[in-house]
N, C-alpha and C positions, 0 to 999 in steps of 0.2 A: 828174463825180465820180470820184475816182480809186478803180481796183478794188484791195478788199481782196486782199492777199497773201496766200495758204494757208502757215502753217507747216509749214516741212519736218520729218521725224524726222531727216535727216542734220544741220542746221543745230543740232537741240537735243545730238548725241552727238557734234559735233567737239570739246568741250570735254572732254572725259572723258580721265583718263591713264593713258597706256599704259604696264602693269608690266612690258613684258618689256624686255630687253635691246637694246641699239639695233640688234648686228651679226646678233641673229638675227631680224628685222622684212622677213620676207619679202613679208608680207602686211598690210594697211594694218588700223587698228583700225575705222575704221567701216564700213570693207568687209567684216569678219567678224561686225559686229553685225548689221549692217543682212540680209546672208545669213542669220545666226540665227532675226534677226524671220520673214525670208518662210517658212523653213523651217519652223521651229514651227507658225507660222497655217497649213501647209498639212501638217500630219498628222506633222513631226519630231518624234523622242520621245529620240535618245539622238545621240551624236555623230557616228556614224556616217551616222545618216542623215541630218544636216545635211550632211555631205561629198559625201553619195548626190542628196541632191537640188540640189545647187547644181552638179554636174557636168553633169546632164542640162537642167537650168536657166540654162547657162554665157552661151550668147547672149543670153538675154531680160535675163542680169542685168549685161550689160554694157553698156546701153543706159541705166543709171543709178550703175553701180559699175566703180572704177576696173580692178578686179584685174588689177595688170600682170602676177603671175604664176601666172595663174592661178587656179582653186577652191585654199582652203587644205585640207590634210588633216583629218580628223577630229580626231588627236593634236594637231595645232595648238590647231586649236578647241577641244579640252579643256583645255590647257594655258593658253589666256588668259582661260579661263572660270571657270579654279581660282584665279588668281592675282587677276583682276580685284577690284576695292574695288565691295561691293556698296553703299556708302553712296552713291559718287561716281555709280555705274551708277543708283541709284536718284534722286537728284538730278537728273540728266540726264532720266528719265523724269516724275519732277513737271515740269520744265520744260515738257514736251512736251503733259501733260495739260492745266495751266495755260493753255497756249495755246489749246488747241482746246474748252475745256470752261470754262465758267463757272456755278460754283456759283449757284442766284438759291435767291428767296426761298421758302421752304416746300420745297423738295428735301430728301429724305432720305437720312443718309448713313450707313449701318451699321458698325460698327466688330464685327469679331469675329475670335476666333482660327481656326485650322487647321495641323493636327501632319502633316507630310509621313512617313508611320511609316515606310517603307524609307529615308528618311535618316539613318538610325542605325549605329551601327558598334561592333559587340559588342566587334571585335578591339583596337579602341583605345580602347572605352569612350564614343565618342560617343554622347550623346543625339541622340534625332531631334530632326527642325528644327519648330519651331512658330511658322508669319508668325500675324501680326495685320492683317490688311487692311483699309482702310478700302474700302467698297462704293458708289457714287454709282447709286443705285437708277434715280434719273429717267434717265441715260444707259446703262447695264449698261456701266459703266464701273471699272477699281479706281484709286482717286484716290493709291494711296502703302501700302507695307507695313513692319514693323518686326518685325525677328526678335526672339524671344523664347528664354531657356535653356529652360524648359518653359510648362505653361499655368501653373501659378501666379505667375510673374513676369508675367502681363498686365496687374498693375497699377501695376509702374514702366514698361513699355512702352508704352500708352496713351497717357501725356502726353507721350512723345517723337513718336510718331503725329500726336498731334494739333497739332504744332508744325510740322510737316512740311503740313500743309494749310490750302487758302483754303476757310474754309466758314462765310462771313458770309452771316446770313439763310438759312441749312441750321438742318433739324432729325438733329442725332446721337444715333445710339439706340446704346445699350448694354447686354450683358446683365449680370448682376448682380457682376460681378468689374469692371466701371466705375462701381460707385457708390459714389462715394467724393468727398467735401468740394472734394478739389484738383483731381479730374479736373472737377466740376462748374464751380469755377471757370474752371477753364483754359478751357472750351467760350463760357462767357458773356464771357470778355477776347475771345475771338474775334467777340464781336458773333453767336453761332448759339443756339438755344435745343437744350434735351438733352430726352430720355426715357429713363431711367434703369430697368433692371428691380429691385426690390428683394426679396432672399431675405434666408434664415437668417443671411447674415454682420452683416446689417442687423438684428440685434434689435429694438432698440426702434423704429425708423424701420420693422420691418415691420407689429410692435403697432400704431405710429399708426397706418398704411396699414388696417392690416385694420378700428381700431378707425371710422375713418370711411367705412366702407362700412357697417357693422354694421348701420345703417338699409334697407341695401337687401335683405337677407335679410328684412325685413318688408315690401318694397316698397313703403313710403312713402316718397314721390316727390314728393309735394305740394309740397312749401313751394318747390322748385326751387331745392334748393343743389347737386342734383347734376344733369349731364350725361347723357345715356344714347345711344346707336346700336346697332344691331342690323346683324346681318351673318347670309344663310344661304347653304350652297356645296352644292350637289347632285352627286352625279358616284359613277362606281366604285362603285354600292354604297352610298353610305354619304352621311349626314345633317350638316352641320358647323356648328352654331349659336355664336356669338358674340358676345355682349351686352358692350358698353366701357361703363363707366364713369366718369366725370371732373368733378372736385369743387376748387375752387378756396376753401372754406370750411376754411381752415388753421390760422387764427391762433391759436388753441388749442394745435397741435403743436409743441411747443419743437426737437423733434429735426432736424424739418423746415428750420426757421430757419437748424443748421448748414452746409446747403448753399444758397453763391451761386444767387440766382434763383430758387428752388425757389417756385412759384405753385401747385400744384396736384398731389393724389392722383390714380393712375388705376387703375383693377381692370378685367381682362380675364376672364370667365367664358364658358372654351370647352367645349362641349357636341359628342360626335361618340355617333351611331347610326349603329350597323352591323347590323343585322338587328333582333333582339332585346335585342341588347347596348347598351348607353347609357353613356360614360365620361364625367364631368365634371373639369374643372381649372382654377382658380384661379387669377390672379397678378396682383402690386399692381407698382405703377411709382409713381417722384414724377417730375416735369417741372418746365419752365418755362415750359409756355403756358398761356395763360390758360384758360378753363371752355368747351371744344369737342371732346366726345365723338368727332364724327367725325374732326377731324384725330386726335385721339390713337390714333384707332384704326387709319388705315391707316399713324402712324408703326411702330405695333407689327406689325402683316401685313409691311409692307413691312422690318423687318427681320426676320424669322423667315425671308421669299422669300432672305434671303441664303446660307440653308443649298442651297436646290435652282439658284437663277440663278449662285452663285458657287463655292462648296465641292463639293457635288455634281458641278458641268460639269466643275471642275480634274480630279475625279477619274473619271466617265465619261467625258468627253469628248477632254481634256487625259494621260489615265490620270496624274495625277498622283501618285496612292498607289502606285501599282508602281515611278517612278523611283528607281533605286539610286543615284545620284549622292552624292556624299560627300565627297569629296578637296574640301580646301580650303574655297572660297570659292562651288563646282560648283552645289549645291544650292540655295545661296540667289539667286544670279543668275539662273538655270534657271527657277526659279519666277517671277522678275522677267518673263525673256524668256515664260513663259508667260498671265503677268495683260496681258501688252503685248499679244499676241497675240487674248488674249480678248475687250481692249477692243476692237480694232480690226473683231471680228469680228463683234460685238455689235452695233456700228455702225450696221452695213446693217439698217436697219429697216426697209425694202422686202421683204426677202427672206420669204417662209414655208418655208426650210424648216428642218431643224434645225439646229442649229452644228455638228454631224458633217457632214451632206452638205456646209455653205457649206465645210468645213476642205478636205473630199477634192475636191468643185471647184476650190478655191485652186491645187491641185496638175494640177488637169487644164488647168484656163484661163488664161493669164497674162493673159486680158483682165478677167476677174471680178476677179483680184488685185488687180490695178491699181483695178479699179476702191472695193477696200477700202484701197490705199495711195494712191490721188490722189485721194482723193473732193473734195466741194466746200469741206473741211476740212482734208484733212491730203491730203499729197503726199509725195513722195520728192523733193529736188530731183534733175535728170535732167544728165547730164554728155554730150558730144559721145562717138560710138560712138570705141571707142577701139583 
């Protein structure tokens, strides 16, 4: 049987075009990317210490990269980083994901915003950057991102998102700025079913929402049109009860009808005690699957986990809220090279310890490295020492 070939990351980013000028190309473009990758994954946060760590780094990295003259400067690096096309740069990266990651059936795939707030720039008036990232829950992986002018544009941004990925047989959750007739369509052309959150923008599509549960405030339950699961989380203190919902008895709802697919209401009522205190909250969702309380339920957990596994790590982990980056094209590639980073480091499922420590090992071990850039998945391919 002949053995499968591991995808390289150099093989997915030779294709990518290089903006600078030809007579000033001292240093090759995938030799500055692929630097960037290691750098970041092991604790890099601004240009300099890309430059900082690929000096001290110089021989282990020339056992897979060509660099005839040597580490490039920082100024370099920032200068091909401003000017780079983050579409082409992200293209390159779907490629890579694509390869090594295969959507299957029942995976869920988060779609949500995050405003990078030191991207902004009072003195020319830039607004800060707000990606959209789609989140591949089952691998802690991010499947593709689309910049956004702010959050209120997330819902012309979405369908270019969701154009941008394979997610047949994935369940995509969104929160209530994706519910909307065309996004719903788009998800079902793609052969993936949705869970949709629906608020206030949704008037009467939240009336219906709310008007078919209205029975369960009496908790009659009998006749079994509705669904039910229970969920409790103990920990810290505090009490986290959870009851889903899920009703596929629709056909009554005209409003419902307007959106592609739409099979089924779902109401989440979360319940948290913290001593003496008891807070309740409320929230209705439409979908497309069919009457199973439980999956609908951990589609809904499993995107809410995208605020602490994805957003939160960018910013504790990655400090992604403190990067000033700005100039140009800096901040949105930046961010690329950091979701590349986080995939690959997510990866190691083996490891317990945090993605802090696996970063600052990266940096102490070329062997650990290695072992998150040639796993039995992805590789570097490796070039004669040169």
């Amino acid at each position: 049987m002949q053995q499968r070939t591991s995808p390289s990351i150099i093989d997915h980013f030779t294709e990518l075009e290089d903006p600078r000028i030809d007579r000033h190309k001292r240093h090759s473009l995938i030799d500055i990317i692929v630097l960037t990758v290691c750098a970041v994954i092991s604790g890099a946060e601004t240009w300099e210490d890309i430059e900082d760590y690929g000096r001290y780094k110089e021989e282990w990295l020339t056992r897979f990269l060509a660099l005839p003259n040597g580490i490039p400067s920082h100024d370099t690096i920032r200068r091909l980083f401003v000017r780079l096309d983050p579409d082409a740069l992200q293209q390159c990266f779907l490629s890579w994901i694509h390869a090594i990651r295969e959507v299957t059936d029942g995976d869920v795939v988060a779609l949500d915003g995050k405003t990078l707030r030191r991207s902004a720039d009072a003195a020319t008036g830039k607004s800060p950057l707000h990606m959209i990232s789609a989140w591949g829950a089952a691998n802690g992986m991010v499947l593709g991102q689309v910049k956004t002018a702010d959050h209120s544009n997330e819902i012309t941004a979405i369908p270019t998102l969701l154009d941008l990925l394979q997610i047949k047989g994935a369940i995509v959750t969104i929160d209530a700025a994706g519910c909307q007739t065309d996004i719903a369509e788009k998800i079902r052309k793609k052969k993936a079913d949705y869970v949709l959150a629906v608020k206030a923008n949704q008037g009467t599509l939240l009336e219906d929402a709310q008007f078919a549960f209205a029975e369960v405030e009496q908790h009659d339950l009998e006749d079994g049109w509705v669904d039910s699961h229970k969920t409790v989380d103990k920990g810290h203190g505090r009490i986290e009860i959870r009851d889903y919902y899920h009703t596929d008895a629709i056909a009554w709802s005209r409003r419902i009808k307007d959106f592609p697919g739409a099979r089924s209401f779902g109401m989440v009522r979360s319940t948290r005690i913290i001593g003496e205190k008891r807070t309740t909250e409320t929230r209705y969702y439409i979908s497309s699957l069919s009457m199973n309380a439980k999956q609908f339920g951990h589609a809904v957990r499993t995107h809410w986990s995208v605020e602490n596994n994805l957003h939160w790590t960018l910013d504790m982990t990655f400090r992604e809220d403190d990067s000033r980056m700005r100039t140009g094209y800096s901040a949105e590639n930046f961010a690329m090279m950091r979701r590349l980073a986080l995939s690959l480091v997510k990866r190691d499922t083996q490891s317990k310890r945090s993605l802090k420590r696996r970063r600052k090992i990266c940096g102490y071990d070329n062997t650990y490295l290695e072992r998150l850039l040639f796993n039995s998945d992805t590789q570097i391919a490796r070039r004669p020492l040169l």
